[in-house]
N, C-alpha and C positions, 0 to 999 in steps of 0.2 A: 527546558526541563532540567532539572535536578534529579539530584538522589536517586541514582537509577532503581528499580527495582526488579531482582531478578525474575525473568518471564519462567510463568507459570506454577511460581512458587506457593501459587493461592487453588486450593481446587475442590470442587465442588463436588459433592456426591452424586451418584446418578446412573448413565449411559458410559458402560465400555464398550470400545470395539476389541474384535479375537483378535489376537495374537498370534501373525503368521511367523513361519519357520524363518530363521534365520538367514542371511545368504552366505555359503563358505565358496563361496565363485572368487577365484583370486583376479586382482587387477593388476596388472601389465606395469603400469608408469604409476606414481604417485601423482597429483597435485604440488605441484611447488608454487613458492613465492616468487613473483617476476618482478625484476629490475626495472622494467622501466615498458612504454607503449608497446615497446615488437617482442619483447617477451610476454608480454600480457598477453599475446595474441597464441604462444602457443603451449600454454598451459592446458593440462587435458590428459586422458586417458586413453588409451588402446583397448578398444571394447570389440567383445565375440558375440555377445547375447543375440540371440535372433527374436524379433517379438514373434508376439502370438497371429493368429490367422483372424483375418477378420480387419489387417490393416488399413488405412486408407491411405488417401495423400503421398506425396513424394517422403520414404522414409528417410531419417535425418539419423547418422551414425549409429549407433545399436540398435535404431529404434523406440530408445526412449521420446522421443520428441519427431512429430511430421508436419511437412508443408502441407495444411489442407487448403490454401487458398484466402481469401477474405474474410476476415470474421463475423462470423451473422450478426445479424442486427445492431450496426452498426449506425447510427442518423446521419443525413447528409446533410451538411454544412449550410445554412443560407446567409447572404448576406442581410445586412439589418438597412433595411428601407429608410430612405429619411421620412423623419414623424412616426418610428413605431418604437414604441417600447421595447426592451429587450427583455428576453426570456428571465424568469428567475432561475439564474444554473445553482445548482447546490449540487456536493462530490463529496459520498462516505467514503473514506479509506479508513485501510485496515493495517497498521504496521504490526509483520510477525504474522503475517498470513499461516495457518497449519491450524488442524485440528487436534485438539486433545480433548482423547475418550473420557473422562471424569468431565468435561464440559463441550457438548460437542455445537461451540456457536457458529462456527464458519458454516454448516449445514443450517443452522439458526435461520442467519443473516441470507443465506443465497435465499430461503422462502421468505424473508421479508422484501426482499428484490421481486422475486415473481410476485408476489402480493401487490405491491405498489408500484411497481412497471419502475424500479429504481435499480440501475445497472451500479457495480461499485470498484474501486479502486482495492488488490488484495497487495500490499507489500510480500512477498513471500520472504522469510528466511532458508534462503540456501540450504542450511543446515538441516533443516525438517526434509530433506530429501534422503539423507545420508545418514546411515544405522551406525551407531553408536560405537558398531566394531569394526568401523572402516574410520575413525573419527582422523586418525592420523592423516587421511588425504587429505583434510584442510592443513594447509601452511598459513595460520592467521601472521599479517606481519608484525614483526617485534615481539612474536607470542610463541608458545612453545607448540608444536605440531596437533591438531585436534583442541586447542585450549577454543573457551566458549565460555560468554557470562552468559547464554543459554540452554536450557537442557534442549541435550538432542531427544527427539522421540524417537518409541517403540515404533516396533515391526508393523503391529495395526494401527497406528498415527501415521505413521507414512502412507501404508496402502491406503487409509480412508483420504489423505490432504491428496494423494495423486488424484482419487475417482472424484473431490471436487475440484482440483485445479481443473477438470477436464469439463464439467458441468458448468462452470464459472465463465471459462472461454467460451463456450458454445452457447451460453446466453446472454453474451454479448460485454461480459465483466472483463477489467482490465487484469491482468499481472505483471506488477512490477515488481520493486525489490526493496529489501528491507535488510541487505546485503546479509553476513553471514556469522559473525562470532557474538556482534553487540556489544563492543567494548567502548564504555565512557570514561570519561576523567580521566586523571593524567597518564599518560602510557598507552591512552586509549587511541580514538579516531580524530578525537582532538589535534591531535598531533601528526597524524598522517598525513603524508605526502601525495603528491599528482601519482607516482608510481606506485606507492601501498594501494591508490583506491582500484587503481589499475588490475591489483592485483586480484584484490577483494570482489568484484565486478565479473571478471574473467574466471575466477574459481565459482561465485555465486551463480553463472551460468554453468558454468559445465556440471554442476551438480542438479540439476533440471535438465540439460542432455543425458546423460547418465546413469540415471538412478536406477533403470533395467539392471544394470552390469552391477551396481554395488548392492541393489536390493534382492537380484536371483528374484524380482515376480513375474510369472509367464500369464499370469491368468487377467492382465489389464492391459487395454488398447492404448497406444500411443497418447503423450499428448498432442492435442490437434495444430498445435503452433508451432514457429522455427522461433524460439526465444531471442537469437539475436534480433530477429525483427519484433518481433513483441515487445521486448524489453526498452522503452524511451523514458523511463523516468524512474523515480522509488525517492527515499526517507531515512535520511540517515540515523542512527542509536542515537538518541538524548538530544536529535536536532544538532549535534558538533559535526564539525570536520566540515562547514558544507561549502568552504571558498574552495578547499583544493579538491573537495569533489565535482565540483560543478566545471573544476578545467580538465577535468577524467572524462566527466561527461559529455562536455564537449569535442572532446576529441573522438569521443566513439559515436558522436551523431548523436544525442540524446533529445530528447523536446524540450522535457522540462524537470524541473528539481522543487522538494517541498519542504526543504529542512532549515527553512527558515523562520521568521517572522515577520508578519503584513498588518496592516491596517485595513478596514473594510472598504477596497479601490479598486478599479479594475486593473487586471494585471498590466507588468512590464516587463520587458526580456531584460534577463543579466545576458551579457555578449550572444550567445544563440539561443541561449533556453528560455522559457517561460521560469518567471517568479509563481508555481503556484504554491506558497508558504500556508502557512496556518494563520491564523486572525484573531488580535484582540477585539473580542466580542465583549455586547455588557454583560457585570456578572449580577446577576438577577437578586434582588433584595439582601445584596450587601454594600454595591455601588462600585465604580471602578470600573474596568476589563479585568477579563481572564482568556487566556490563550484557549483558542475550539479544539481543546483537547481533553480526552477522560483523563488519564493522566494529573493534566493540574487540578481538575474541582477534587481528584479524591486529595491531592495533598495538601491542599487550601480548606478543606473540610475535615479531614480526617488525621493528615500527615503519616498517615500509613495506612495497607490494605486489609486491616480489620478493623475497623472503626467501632463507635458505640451502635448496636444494631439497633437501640432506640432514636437515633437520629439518622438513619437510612432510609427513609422517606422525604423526610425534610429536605435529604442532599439530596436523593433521585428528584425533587421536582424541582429544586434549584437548578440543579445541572439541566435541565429539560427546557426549564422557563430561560436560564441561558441561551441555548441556542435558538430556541425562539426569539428569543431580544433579537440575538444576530441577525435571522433572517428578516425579520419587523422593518428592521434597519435599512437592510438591502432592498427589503422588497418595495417598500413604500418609499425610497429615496434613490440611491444612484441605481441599486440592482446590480453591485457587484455581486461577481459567483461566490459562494458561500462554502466555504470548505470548513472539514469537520473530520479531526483523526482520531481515530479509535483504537484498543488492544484487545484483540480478544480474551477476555481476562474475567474472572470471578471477584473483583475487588470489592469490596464491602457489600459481600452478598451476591453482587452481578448488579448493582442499580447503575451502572452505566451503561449496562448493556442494556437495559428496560426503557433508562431515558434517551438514549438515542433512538428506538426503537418508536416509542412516543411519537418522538419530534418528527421521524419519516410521514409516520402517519397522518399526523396535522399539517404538515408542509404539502403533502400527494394531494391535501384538501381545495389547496388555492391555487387559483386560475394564473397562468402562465406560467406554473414552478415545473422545472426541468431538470432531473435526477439525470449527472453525467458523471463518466470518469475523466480523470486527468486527461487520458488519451483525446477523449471526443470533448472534452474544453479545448486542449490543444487543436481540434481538427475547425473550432466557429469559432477562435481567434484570427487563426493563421489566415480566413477565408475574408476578412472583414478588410477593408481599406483603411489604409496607416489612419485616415483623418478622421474616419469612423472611432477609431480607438482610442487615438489623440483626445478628440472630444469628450467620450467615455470618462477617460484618465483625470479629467479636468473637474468631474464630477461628483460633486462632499454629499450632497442631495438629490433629490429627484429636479429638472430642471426647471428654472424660475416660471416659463412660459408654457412649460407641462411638456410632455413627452412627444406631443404634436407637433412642437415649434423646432424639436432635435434633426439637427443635420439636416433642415432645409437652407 
């Protein structure tokens, strides 16, 4: 992607949420920038907040965050039989997971999940954790203390992204990261090192640890996760930066990384991770690919987030019939997993949020299609025999002898 554009700069009229009080609760240590892996590890705060009553699970430092155990509804792995076709996997993710009140889609999107039994991938921004008056505990590296090509959100944007970060895990959605300032181009993350992501990474958790202690809320239960284990993948700002992230990532155990670019194949690991990148998909009555992201059809249609609203229909069914193509592709040929990245964003109207929305619906319609996250791809890869996969990988179409003749 190019031209970044600042998130949230576009917004819609509509749904506020209230505006809680402030927190003037002072924190102990700041956040700083770490040097390198074993500083990474002890970046963080000294937190007092006790939560509220009604907790569960093993509490995790203040309480902002608990070990509840397993996460519900979760699918168990099977391996793929010789002669069966493989599931059609398709994965919404969201980079910049947080809700803002003038557009409240993250609520949207979790009822288009219950609607269509479609679990989804939410990159969260670090920052949407963290009030605007605490901005200085971020130490972005090479950037001045609190700096952000994001706006931070209000007091009610953060209390509402907590109560669905909490909704989102407990019905079975993933959270990962979409790390924390979102700086592209030069000076940016481009240029970052194995120790900056280190940094970025270790601060982008502890502010999901924490947010009790910086946000003063007593009146919200835990989240129900320990983030270090939650957390095995995310997306980097403008897709840069993602060789030396992906050696951060691996050093901290990660699964998989999606800041790349794919072809429509089944995946491959870079050293330990999982490749799950984005895809040039076709792009539907202009010819070509276009990367499966909202992102590129508004700048390939519009070159910026207000376009002419008399051709905002023509792009929402473009963009729609796009990932349809994608999936066409998949589904009738090899049946790679189909991934698809989104911003929660008002751009030219919201029709990428309508045409994503679409395409879930008509996808929920065909037989073997299989709404996963990153997480639970990663879980019916890992499970499958190297020669199973091998074969897969081998695979431009659906096979010459039909899916009967596969891996006998």
């Amino acid at each position: 992607m190019t031209n970044h554009i600042r998130r949230r700069s576009v917004l819609a009229s509509g749904f506020a949420a209230a505006t809680l009080a402030s927190c003037s609760r002072e924190v102990t240590d700041e956040v700083g920038v770490a040097d390198g892996p074993d500083e990474a590890t002890k970046v963080g705060v000294t937190t007092t907040t006790s939560p509220p009553s009604g907790h569960t699970g093993r509490q995790i430092g203040d309480g902002s965050t608990s070990d509840t155990g397993p996460q519900p509804k979760q699918p168990k792995p099977e391996k793929l039989a010789p002669g069966t076709k493989p599931p059609q996997f398709v994965v919404i993710s969201w980079d910049g997971a947080g809700e803002n009140k003038h557009m409240p889609l993250f609520e949207r999107f979790l009822e288009v999940g219950r609607k269509y039994d479609c679990p989804q991938t939410w990159f969260l921004t670090g920052l949407f954790l963290l009030p605007e008056s605490k901005r200085t505990l971020y130490r972005p590296p090479h950037h001045r203390p609190g700096a952000s090509e994001v706006n931070y959100q209000d007091d009610g944007e953060i209390h509402r992204t907590l109560e669905l970060l909490r909704s989102a895990w407990l019905e079975g959605h993933e959270i990962g990261t979409h790390f924390n300032g979102h700086f592209c181009g030069p000076g940016g993350v481009q240029d970052w090192s194995v120790s900056d992501w280190l940094s970025e990474i270790a601060q982008a958790k502890q502010f999901v640890r924490t947010w009790r202690t910086n946000t003063g809320f007593t009146d919200l239960p835990s989240l129900p996760f320990d983030y270090d284990k939650e957390l095995v993948g995310g997306r980097t700002p403008c897709l840069q930066g993602a060789d030396n992230l992906r050696k951060a990532a691996m050093k901290l155990g990660w699964r998989y990384d999606t800041s790349k670019a794919n072809r429509q194949v089944w995946p491959v690991k870079d050293g330990t991770l999982w490749d799950l990148s984005l895809q040039s998909i076709p792009f539907a009555h202009k010819g070509g690919t276009i990367l499966s992201m909202d992102y590129n059809f508004m700048v390939n249609q519009s070159g910026g987030t207000k376009g002419d609203p008399a051709k905002r229909p023509q792009w929402r069914k473009q963009t729609a019939d796009s990932y349809l193509a994608g999936f066409e592709f998949a589904y009738d040929g090899n049946r790679a997993p189909l991934v698809i990245g989104n911003h929660l964003e008002g751009w030219n109207g919201g029709i990428y949020m309508d045409a994503v929305e679409d395409v879930i619906k008509q996808m929920a319609d065909r037989p073997d299609t299989r709404f996963v996250t990153f997480k639970q791809l990663c879980d019916w890869l890992d499970a499958q025999d190297d020669a199973t996969l091998a074969a897969l990988r081998r695979l431009e179409a659906a096979p010459q002898g039909g899916w009967e003749s596969f891996g006998g």
